[in-house]
C-alpha positions as CSV (number, residue, x, y, z in Angstrom):
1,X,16.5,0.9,-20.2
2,X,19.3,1.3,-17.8
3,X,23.3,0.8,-18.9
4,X,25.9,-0.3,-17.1
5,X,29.5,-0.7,-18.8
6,X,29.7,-4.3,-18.3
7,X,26.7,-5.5,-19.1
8,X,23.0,-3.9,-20.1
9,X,19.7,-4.3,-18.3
10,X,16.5,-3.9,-19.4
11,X,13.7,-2.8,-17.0
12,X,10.2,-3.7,-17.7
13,X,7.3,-0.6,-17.0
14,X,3.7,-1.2,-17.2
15,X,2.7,-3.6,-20.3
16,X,6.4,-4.9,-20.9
17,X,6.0,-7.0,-17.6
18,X,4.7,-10.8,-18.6
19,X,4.4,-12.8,-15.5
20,X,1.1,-13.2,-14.4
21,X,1.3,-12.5,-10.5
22,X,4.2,-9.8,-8.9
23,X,4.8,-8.6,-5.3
24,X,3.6,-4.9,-5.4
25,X,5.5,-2.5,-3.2
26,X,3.0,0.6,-3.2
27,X,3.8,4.2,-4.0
28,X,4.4,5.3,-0.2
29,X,6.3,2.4,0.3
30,X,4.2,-0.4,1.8
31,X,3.9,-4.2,1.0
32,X,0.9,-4.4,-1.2
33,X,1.6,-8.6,-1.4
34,X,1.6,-10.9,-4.3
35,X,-1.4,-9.8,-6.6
36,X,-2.2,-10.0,-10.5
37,X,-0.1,-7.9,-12.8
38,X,-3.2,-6.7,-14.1
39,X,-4.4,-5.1,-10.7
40,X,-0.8,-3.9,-10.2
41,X,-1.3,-2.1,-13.1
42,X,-4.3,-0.9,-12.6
43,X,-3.3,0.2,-9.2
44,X,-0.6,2.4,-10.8
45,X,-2.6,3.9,-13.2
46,X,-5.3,5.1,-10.5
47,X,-2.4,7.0,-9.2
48,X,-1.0,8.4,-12.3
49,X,2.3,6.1,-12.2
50,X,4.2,3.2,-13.4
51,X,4.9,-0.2,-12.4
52,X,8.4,-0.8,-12.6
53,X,10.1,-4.2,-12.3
54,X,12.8,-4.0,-9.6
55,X,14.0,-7.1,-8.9
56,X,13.1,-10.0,-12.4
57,X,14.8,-12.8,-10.8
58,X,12.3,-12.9,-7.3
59,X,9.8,-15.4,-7.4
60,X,7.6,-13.6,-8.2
61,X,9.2,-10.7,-9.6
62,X,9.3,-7.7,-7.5
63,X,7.6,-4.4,-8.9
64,X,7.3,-0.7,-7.5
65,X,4.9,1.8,-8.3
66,X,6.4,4.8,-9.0
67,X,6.8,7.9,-11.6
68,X,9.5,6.1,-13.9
69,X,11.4,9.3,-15.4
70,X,11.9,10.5,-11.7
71,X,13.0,7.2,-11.1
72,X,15.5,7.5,-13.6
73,X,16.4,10.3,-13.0
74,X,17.0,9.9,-9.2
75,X,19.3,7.5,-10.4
76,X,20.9,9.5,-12.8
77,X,21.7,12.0,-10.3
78,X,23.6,9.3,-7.7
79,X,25.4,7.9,-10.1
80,X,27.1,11.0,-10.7
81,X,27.2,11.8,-7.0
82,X,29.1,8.4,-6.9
83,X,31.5,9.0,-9.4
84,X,32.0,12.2,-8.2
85,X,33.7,11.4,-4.7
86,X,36.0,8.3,-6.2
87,X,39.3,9.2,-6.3
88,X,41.7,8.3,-9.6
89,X,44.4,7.9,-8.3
90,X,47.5,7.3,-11.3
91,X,50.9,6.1,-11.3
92,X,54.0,7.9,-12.3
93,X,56.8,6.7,-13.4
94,X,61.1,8.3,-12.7
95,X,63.6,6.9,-14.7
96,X,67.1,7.7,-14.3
97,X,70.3,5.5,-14.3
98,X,72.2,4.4,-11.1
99,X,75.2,7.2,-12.3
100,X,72.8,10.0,-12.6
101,X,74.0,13.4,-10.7
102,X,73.3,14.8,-7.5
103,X,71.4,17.7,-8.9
104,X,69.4,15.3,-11.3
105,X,68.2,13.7,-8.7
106,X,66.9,16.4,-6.7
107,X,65.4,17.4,-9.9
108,X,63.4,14.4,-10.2
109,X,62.7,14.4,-6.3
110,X,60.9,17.5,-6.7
111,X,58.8,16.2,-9.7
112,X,58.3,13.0,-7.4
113,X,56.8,15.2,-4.6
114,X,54.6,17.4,-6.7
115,X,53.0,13.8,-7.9
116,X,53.0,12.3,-4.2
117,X,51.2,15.8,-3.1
118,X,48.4,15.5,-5.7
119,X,47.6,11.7,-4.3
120,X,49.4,9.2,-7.6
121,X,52.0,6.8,-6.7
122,X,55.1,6.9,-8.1
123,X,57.5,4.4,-9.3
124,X,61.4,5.1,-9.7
125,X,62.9,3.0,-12.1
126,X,66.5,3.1,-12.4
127,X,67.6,1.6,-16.1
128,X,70.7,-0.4,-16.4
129,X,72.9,-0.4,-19.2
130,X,75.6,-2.7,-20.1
131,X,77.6,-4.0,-17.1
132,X,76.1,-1.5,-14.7
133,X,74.0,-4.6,-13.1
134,X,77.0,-6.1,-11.4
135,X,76.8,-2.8,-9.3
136,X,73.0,-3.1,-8.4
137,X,73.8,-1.7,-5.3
138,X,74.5,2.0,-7.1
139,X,70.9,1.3,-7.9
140,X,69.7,0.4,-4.8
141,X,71.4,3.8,-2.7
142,X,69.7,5.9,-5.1
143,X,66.4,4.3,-4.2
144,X,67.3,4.2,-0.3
145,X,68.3,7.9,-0.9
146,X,65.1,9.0,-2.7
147,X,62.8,7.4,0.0
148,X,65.2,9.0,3.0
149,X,63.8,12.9,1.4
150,X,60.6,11.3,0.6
151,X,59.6,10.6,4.1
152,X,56.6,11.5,5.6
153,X,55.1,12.3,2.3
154,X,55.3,8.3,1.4
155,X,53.3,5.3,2.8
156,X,54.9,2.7,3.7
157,X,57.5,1.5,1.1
158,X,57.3,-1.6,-1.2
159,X,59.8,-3.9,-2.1
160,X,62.7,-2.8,-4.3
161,X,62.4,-5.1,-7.2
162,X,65.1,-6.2,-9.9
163,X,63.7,-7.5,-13.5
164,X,66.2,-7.7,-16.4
165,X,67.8,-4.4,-16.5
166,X,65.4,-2.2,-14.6
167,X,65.4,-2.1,-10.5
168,X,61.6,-0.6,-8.9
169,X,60.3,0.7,-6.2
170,X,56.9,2.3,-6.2
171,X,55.5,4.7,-3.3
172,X,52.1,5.9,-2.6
173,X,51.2,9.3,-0.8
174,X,50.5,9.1,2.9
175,X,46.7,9.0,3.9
176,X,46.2,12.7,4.7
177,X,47.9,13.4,1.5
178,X,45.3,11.3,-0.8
């Protein structure tokens, strides 16, 4: 039985598999042709080895002869392999407000780099309060500002978005940098 998050599969071996004619791939690999699941199996346990159903939906089904648990295992082993090389790349957020300091700022640049150098995006979202939005364009400096030290560590940028009270932007690292 093999699980996958989505969704579950069951794999027929041996006995399990009902049809009464499969297309055998051998043990070395060869097209042993449509047969009788009975001489597939019989083939198989000459050789000290399953038949395993590969592809159910084929007409007729597709089975492999082949030592199951190594099978599995073989299987086991890429999928970790896989999961292995992906890369998880997150998504950090800034806040500040459009009157934050100079100093505060570079504060929160730094943290921004140290998350652009590890490969996550990050997203500066400046919070306005009261009538602060009729000066959006305090916000939008701040943004231009942060991207002007940010370059060459940031692909290229996104759009500056405004939403309520909250004004975006979100970067991702360069290529080399991921």
């Amino acid at each position: 039985m093999q699980t996958n998050n989505s969704q579950q599969f069951r794999v027929r071996i041996n006995q399990y598999i009902k049809v009464p004619q499969v297309r055998v791939i051998l043990s070395n690999g060869d097209n042993g042709g449509v047969m009788a699941t009975y001489e597939a199996l019989k083939l198989a346990r000459d050789e000290n080895l399953d038949l395993v159903e590969i592809n159910p939906k084929a007409s007729p089904p597709v089975c492999r002869i082949v030592d199951y648990g190594k099978l599995k295992y073989e299987q086991k082993k890429e999928q970790q392999a896989s999961k292995k090389k992906q890369i998880v790349q997150e998504l950090k957020e800034i806040t500040f407000r459009p009157n934050t300091d100079t100093h505060d700022l570079e504060h929160k640049l730094a943290q921004a780099k140290s998350f652009l150098e590890d490969g996550n995006k990050v997203k500066f979202t400046i919070r306005f309060r009261g009538r602060e939005i009729t000066h959006s364009e305090l916000g939008r400096e701040k943004l231009d500002w942060m991207l002007q030290q940010l370059q060459g560590l940031v692909a290229d940028k996104s759009q500056v978005s405004l939403e309520g009270k909250f004004m975006s932007l979100i970067v991702g690292p360069t290529k080399k940098q991921a």
